[in-house]
C-alpha positions as CSV (number, residue, x, y, z in Angstrom):
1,X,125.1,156.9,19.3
2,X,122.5,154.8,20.7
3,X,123.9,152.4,21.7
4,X,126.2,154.0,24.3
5,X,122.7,154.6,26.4
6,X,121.9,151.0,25.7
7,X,125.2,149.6,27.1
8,X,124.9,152.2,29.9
9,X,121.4,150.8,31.2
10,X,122.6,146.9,30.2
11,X,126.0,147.7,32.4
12,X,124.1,149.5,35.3
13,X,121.6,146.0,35.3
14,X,124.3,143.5,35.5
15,X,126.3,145.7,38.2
16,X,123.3,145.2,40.3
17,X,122.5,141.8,39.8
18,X,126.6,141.1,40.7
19,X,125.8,143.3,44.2
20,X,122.8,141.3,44.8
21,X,124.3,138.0,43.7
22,X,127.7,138.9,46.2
23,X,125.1,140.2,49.0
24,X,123.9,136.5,48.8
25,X,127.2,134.9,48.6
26,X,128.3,136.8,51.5
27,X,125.0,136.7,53.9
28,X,127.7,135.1,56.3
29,X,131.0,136.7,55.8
30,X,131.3,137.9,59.5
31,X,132.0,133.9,60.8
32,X,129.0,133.0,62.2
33,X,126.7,130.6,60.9
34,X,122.9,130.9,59.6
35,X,121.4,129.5,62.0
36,X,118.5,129.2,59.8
37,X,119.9,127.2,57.4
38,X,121.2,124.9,60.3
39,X,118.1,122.2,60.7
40,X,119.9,121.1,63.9
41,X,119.7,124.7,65.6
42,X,116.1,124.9,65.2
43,X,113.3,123.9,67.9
44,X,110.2,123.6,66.2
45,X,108.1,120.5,67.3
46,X,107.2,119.4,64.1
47,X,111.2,119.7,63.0
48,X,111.7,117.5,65.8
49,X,108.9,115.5,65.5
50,X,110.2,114.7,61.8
51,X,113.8,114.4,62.7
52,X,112.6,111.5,65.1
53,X,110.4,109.8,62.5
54,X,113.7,110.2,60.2
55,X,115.7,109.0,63.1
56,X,113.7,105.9,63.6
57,X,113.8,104.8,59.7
58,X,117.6,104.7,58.8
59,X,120.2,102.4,59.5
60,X,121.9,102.6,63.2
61,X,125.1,103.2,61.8
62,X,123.4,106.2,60.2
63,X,122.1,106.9,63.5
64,X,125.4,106.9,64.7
65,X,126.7,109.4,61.9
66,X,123.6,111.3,63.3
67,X,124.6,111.8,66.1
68,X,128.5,112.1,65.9
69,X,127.5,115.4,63.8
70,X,124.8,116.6,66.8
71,X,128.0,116.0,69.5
72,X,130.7,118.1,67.5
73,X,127.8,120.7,67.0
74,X,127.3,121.0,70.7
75,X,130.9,121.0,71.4
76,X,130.7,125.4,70.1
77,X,128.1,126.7,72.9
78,X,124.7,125.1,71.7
79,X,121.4,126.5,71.0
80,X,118.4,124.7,72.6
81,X,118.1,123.4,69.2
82,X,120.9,121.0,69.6
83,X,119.9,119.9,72.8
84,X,116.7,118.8,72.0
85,X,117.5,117.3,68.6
86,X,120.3,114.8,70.9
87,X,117.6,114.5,73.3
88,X,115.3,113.0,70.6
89,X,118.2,111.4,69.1
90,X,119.8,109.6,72.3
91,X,116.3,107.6,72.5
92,X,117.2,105.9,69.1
93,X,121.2,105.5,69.6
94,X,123.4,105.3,72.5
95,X,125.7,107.3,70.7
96,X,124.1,110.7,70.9
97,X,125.6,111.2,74.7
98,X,125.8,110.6,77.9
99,X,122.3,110.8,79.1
100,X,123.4,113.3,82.4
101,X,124.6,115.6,79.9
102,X,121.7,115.7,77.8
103,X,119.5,116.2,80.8
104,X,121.5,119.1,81.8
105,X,122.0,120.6,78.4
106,X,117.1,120.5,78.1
107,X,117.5,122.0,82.0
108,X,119.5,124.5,80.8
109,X,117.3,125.9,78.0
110,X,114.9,129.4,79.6
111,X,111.4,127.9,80.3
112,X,110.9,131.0,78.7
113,X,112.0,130.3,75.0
114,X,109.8,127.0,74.7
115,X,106.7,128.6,74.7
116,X,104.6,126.0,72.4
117,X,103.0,123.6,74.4
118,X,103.6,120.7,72.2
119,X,106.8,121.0,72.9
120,X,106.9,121.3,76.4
121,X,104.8,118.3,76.7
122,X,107.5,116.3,74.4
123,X,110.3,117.8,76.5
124,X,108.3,116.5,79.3
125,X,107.7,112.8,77.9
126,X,111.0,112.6,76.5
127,X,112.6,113.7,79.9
128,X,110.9,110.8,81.7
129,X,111.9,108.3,79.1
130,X,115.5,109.2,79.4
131,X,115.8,109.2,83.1
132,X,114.1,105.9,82.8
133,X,116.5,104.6,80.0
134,X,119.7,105.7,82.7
135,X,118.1,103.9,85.4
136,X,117.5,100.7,83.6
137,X,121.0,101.0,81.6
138,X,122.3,101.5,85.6
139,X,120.2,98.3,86.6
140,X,121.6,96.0,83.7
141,X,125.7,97.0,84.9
142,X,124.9,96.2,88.3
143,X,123.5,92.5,87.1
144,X,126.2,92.4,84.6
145,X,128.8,93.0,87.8
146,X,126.8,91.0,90.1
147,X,127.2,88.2,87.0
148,X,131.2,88.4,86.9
149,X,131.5,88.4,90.5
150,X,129.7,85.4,90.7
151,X,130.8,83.7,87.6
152,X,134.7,84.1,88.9
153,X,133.8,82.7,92.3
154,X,132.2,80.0,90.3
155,X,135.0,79.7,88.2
156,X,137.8,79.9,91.7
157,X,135.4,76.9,92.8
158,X,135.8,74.5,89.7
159,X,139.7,75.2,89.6
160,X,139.9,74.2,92.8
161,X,137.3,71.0,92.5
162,X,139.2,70.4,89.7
163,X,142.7,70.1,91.4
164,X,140.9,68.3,94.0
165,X,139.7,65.5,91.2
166,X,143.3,66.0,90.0
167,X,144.6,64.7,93.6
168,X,142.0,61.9,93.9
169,X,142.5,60.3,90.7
170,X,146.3,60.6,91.3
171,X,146.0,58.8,94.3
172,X,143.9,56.1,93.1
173,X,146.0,55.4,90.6
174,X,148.9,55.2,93.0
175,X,147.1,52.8,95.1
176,X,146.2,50.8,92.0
177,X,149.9,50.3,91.5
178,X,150.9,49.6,95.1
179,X,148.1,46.9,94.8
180,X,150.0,45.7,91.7
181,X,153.3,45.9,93.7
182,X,152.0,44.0,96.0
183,X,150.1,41.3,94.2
184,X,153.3,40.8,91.9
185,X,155.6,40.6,95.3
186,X,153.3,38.2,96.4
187,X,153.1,36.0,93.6
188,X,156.8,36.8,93.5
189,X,157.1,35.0,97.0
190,X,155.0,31.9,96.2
191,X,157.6,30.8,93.2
């Protein structure tokens, strides 16, 4: 008989460590994601700070998976989070973006919501070093068009200084034979 009350309290114990265990499993049943678990969706300075560091030490084509994640991340509508993490990350790989839209995307967040001054001043630096990185990248395609344009003109030039070598050694050489013609006629003529 005492063991009935025993296997009543051991069943009650283990029904609520199932509900607690399930409440855990579940914490995101309703489709959206924990956003705390998300490192990407938060915008802490010394997250971002650390995801730079990070950034900085692997390999680029790790920087590159990096970054590939941050874009399909910020394709759903993205917390400030994501645009500042691609804002750190576009610095340290060309494939975080295009840097217009990652401008935008640090414009868009409320001045409001960044209330930490560190992190307005990093916004702030890293703002400036973008814009400069797009005006430099802007710089190096005009030289690199100004360079074609000038390297086909060069190249028009030499095709046709080459054709025109092409004609004057033809015409030597047919002078060298008419010379021969005539020598041999000549010495023809003396016989």
């Amino acid at each position: 008989m005492q063991l009935l009350p025993s296997f009543r309290n051991t069943s009650l114990a283990l029904s609520f460590l199932l509900l607690a265990g399930c409440a855990e499993f579940n914490a995101g049943w309703n489709g959206y994601p924990d956003r705390y678990n998300d490192p990407y969706a938060q915008s802490d300075f010394d997250e971002l700070l650390a995801f730079g560091a990070n950034m900085a030490k692997i390999s680029p084509s790790s920087r590159s998976e990096v970054c590939r994640t941050l874009l399909k991340r910020q394709k759903n509508p993205p917390g400030a989070g994501i645009h500042l993490h691609l804002m750190v990350g576009r610095l340290l790989s060309d494939t975080c973006g295009d840097i217009p839209r990652i401008l935008d995307g640090i414009s868009s967040i409320p001045p409001g919501s960044l209330y930490d001054e560190r992190m307005q001043r990093l916004i702030a630096i890293h703002t400036e070093a973008l814009k400069r990185l797009q005006s430099v990248s802007r710089k190096v395609g005009a030289l690199e068009h100004k360079q074609k344009s000038v390297q086909s003109v060069l190249e028009s030039k030499d095709a046709g200084g080459s054709k025109k070598n092409e004609t004057r050694l033809l015409r030597e050489k047919l002078e060298a034979i008419r010379s021969m013609e005539k020598h041999l006629d000549e010495s023809g003529d003396v016989n």
